[in-house]
C-alpha positions in Angstrom: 136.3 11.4 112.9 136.3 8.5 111.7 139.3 5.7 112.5 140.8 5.5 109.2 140.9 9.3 109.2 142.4 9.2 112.8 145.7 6.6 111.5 146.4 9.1 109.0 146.5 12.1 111.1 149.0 10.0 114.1 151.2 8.9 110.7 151.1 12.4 109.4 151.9 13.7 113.3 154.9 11.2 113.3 156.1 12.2 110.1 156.2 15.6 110.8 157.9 14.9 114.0 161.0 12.9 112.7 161.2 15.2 110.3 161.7 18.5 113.0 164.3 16.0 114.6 166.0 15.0 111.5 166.4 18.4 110.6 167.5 19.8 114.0 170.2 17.0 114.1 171.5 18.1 110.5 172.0 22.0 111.8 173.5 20.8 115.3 176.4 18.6 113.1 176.6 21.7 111.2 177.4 23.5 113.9 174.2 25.9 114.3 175.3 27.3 110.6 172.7 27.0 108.0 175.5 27.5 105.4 176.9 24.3 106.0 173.8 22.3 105.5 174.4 23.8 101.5 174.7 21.5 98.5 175.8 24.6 96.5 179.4 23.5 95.1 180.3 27.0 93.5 183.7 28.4 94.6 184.0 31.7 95.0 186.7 34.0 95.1 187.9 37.2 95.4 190.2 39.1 93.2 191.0 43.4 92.7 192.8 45.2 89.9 193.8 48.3 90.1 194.3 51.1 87.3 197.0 53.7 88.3 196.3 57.3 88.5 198.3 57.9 85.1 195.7 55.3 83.0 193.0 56.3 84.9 193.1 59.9 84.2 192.8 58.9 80.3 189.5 57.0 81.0 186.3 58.8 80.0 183.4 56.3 79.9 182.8 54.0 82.2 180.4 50.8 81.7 179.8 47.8 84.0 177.2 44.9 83.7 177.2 42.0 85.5 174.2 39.3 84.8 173.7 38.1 88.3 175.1 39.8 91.2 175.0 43.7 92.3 176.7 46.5 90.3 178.4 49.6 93.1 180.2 52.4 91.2 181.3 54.8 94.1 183.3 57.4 93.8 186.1 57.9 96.6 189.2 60.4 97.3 191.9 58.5 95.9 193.7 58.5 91.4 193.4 55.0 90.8 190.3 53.1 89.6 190.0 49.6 91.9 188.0 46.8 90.7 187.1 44.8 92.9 185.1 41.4 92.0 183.6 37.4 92.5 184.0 34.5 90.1 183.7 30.8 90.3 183.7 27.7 88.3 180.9 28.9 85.9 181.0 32.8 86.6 183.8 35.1 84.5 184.8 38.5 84.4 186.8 40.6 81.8 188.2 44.0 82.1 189.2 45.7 78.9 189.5 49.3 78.0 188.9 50.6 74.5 189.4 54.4 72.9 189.3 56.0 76.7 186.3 53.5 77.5 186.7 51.4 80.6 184.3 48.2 80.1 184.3 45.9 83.1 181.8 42.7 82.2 180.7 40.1 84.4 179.1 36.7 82.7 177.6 33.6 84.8 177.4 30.2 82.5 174.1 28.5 82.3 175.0 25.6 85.3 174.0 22.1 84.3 171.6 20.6 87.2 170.7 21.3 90.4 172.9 23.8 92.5 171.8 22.9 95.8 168.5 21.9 97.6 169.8 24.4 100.4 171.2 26.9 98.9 173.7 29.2 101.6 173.2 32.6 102.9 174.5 34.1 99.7 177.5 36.1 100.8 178.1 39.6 99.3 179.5 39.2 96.0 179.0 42.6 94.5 181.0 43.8 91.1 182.8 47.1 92.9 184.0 50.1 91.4 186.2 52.1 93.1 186.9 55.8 91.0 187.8 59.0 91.8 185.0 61.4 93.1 185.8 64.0 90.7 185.7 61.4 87.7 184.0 63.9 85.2 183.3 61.0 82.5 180.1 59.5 81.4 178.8 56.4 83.8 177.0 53.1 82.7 176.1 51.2 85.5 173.8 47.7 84.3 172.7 44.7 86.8 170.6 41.6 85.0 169.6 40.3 88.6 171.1 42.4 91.2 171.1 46.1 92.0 173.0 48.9 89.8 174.1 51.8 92.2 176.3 55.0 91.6 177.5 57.0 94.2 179.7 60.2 95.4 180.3 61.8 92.5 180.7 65.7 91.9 180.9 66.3 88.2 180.4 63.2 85.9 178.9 63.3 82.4 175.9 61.7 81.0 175.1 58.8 83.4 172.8 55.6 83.2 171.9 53.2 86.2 169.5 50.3 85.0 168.5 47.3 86.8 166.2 43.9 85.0 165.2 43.0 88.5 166.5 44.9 91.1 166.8 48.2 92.3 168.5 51.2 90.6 170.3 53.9 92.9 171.6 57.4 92.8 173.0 58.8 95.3 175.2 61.9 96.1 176.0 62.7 93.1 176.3 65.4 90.3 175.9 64.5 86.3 175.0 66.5 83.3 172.4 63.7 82.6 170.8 60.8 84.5 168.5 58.1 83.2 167.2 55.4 85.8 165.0 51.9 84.7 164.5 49.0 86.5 161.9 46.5 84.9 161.3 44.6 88.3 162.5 46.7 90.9 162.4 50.2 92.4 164.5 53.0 91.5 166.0 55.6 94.5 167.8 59.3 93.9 168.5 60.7 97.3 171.0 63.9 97.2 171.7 63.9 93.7 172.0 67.5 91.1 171.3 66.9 87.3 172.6 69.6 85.0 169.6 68.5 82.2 167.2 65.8 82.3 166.6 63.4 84.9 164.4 60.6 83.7 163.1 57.3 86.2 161.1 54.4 84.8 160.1 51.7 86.5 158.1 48.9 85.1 157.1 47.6 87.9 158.1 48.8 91.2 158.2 52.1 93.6 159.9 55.0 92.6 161.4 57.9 95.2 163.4 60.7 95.1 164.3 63.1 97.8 166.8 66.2 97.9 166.8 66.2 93.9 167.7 69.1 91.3 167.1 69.0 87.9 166.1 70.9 84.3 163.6 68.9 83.9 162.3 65.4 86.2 160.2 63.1 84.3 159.2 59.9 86.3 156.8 57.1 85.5 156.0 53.5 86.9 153.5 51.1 85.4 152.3 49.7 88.5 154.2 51.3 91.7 153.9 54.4 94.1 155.9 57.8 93.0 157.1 59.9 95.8 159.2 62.8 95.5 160.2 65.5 98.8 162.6 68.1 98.1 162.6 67.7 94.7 163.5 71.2 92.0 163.3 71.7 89.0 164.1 74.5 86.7 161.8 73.6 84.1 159.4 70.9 84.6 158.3 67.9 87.0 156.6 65.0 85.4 155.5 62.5 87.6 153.1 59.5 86.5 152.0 56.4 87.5 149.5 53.6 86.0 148.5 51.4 89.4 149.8 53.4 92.1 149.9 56.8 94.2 151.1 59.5 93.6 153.4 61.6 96.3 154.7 64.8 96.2 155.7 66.9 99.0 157.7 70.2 99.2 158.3 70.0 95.1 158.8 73.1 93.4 158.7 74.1 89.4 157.1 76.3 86.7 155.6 73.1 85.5 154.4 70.0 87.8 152.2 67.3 86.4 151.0 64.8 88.9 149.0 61.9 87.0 147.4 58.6 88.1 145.0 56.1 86.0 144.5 54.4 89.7 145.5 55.6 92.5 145.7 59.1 94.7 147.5 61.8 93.9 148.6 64.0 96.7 150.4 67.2 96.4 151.9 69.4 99.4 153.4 72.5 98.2 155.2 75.2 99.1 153.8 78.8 99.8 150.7 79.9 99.4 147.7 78.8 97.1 148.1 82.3 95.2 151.5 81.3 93.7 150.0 78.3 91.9 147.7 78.0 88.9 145.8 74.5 89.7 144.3 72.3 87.2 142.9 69.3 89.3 140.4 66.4 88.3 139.5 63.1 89.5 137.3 60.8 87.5 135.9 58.7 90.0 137.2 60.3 92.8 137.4 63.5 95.1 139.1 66.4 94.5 140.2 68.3 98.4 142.0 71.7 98.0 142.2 74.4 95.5 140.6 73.7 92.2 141.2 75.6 88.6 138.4 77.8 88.9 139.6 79.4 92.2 143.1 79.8 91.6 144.9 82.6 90.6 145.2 83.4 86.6 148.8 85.8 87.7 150.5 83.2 89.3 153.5 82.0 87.4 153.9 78.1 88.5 151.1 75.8 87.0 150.2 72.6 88.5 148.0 69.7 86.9 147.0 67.1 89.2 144.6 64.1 87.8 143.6 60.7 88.4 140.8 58.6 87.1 140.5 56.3 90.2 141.5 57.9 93.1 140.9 60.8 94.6 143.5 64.4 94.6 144.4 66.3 97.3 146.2 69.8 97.3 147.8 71.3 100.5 150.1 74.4 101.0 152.4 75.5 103.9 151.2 79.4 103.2 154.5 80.3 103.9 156.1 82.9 102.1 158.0 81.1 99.1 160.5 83.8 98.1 162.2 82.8 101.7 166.0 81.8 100.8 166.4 77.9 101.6 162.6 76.7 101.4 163.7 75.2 98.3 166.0 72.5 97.7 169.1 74.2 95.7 171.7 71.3 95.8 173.1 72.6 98.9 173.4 69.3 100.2 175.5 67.7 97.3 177.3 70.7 97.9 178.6 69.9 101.3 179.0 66.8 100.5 181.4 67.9 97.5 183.7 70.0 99.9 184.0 67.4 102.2 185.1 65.0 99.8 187.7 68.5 98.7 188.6 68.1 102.4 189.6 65.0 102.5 191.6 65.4 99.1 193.7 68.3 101.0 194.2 65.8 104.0 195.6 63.3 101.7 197.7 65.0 100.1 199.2 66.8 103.1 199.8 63.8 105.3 201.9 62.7 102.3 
């Protein structure tokens, strides 16, 4: 090494050195909190409004968006609707309602310069919800840059959770209609009934469901894995991905479509390979399992199960499938409902 190389490294050594100390001397006068160390001048504060039981039971839509923090409807056992919300200097939110439509809004101005070189251990600042779980309306629930999540609900109407970049949620809930899209993030539907259609697209990012019933399940990601356990459906499941796998375990319809363009697709099913006829490919791939020439031309659930680059593999349990409670039935949702009816009667008693 030569000595001009040498000089640079002790300068570079040094530099790096008063720069651990400068830095650990900023967080001690801070007090060992990061937070302090922020630039970040917004203000933020808290605020709820509350709808009484007697305006709330006219309310049959409800919409939210907010452009830059999380969106939580959850349903609870009380008659009023709470709203519970952030603003700051730049950041507004309006609450209107319109013809038995209750449209809650959150807006953040474009801020002028920079908001911080540390920016603090963002706090949570969520746009909350609070409705009754029985709320039997129609649900819009839309984040920009945050999460979009609805939750304990036993009978609403048509309902639609989209996210821009973050994650789209479902959980423990009942609607006549569900429709799930992120862009940029992943979408999850644990313990959740669907009178008709339940539709999840993601764009780009993982898709699960788990303990789900539906008419009909159609998923698709562009590039992102699809798993699915538990999931029924009386009609069909769709499930497709572009760049990703494809998982399903313990699924049950008279139609299931598993596709891939790259990835695996993997199917374990209930019962025995006689109750399924199988129409598997792989394009540059292996196919493990039953194929469509062996399976059985009576049986009255069809499976297709294809991927161009991957490889497919179809597994059962061979147990017997007529067995009450292999399948998922909403039977979860449905203890969940009558312990939300419990706690109603509670309520009302201790009053």
């Amino acid at each position: 090494m030569t000595t001009a190389r040498k000089v640079l490294l002790i300068i570079a050594t040094a530099l790096v050195a008063a720069g651990v100390v400068i830095a650990g001397s900023a967080f001690a006068l801070a007090g060992g909190d990061i937070r302090s160390l922020s630039t970040d001048q917004r203000e933020w504060e808290m605020h709820t409004y509350e709808i009484p039981a007697d305006e709330a039971a006219l309310i049959s839509s409800i919409e939210v968006s907010d452009d830059t923090e999380d969106v939580r409807i959850e349903g609870y056992d009380g008659d009023a609707i709470r709203i519970e919300y952030w603003d700051h200097q730049q950041r507004g939110v309006s609450i209107t309602q319109e013809d038995g439509t209750l449209l809650v809004g959150a807006d953040t101005a474009d801020e002028i310069g920079l908001i911080g070189f540390f920016m603090s251990y963002p706090d949570d600042h969520a746009l909350r919800i609070s409705v009754p779980h029985d709320f039997a309306g129609s649900i819009f629930a839309s984040a920009d840059e945050g999460n979009a999540s609805a939750v304990g609900f036993g009978n609403l109407g048509p309902t639609v959770i989209e996210s821009r970049n973050g994650m789209a949620i479902a959980n423990s809930l009942r609607s006549k209609t569900l429709r799930m899209e992120s862009e940029n993030g992943s979408l999850q539907c644990d313990i959740v009934t669907v009178d008709g259609t339940l539709q999840a697209d993601a764009g780009n990012g993982d898709i699960s469901l788990d303990s789900t019933l539906a008419d009909i399940v159609a998923v698709s990601s562009g590039n992102g894995n699809v798993s699915a356990a538990g999931v029924t459906a009386r009609t069909s499941i769709q499930v497709g991905t572009q760049n990703g796998s494809a998982d399903l375990y313990y699924t049950d319809a008279p139609e299931t479509i598993a596709t891939s363009e790259n990835g695996d697709v993997a199917l374990s099913l209930p019962g025995d390979q006689k109750d399924y006829r199988v129409q598997s490919s792989a394009t540059n791939g292996f196919v493990e399992g039953l194929t469509g020439s062996a399976s059985d031309d009576t049986a009255t659930r069809t499976v297709t199960a294809r991927t161009t680059n991957g490889n497919v593999e179809i597994t059962y349990d061979l147990l017997d499938l007529d067995e009450p409670g292999r399948l998922y039935d909403g039977s979860a949702l449905e203890q969940l409902i009558g312990r939300w009816s419990a706690l109603d009667q509670s309520s009302v008693a201790g009053e």
